[in-house]
C-alpha positions as CSV (number, residue, x, y, z in Angstrom):
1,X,93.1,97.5,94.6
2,X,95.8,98.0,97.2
3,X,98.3,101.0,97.1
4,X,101.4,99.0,97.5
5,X,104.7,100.6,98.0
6,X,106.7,99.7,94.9
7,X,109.6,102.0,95.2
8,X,110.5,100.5,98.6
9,X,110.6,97.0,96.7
10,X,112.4,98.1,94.3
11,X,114.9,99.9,95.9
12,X,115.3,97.2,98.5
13,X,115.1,94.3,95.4
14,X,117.8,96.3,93.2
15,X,120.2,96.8,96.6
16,X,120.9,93.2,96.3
17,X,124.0,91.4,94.8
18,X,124.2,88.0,92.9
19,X,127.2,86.3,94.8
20,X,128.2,84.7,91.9
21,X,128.4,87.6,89.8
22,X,128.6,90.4,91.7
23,X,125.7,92.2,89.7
24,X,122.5,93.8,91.0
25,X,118.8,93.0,89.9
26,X,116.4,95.4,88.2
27,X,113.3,95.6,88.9
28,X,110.7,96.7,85.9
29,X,106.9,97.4,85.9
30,X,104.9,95.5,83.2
31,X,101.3,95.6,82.4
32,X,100.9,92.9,84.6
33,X,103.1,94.1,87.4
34,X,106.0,94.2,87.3
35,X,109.1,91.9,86.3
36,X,112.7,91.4,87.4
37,X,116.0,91.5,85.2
38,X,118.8,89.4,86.8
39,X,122.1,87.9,85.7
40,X,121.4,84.5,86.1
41,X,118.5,82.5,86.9
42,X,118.9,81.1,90.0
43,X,119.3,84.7,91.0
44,X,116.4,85.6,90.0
45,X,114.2,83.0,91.2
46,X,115.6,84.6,94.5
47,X,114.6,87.8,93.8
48,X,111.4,87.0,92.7
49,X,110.4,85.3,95.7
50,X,111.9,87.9,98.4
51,X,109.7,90.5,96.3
52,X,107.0,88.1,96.7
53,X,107.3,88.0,100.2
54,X,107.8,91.5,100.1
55,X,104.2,92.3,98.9
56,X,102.4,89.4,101.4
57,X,103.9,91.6,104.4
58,X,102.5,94.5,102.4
59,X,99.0,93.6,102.0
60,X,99.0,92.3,105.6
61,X,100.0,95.8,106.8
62,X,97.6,97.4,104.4
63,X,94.5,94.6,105.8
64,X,95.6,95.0,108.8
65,X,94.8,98.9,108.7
66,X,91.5,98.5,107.0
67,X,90.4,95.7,109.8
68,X,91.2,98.2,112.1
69,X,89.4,101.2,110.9
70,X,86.5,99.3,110.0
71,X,85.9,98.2,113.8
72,X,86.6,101.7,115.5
73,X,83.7,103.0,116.7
């Protein structure tokens, strides 16, 4: 449905570092998706809500283009 940019969110997700561990994330695609590998679960639960936010800002961009082109005249 949208063309989302997953290589930015990945790259950007798997830059990070667990503080506690020092490790980084990974992000995988899934039927569903996609899914992310993390050292510890509090971790990921961060991870999995920056990518979350990640996509909203995403599919506002990508509304925000189709809002536009449908009104030009």
């Amino acid at each position: 449905m949208f063309d989302l940019n997953y290589d930015l969110i990945k790259k950007e997700i798997e830059a990070e570092m667990c503080e506690e561990h020092g490790l980084h994330p990974e992000l995988i695609k899934t039927d569903e998706g996609f899914g992310i590998k993390a050292c510890c679960e509090p971790f990921r639960e961060k991870m999995v809500e920056k990518s979350g936010n990640m996509i909203e800002e995403e599919i506002k961009k990508i509304l925000d283009e189709m809002m536009k082109d449908l009104f030009k005249e």
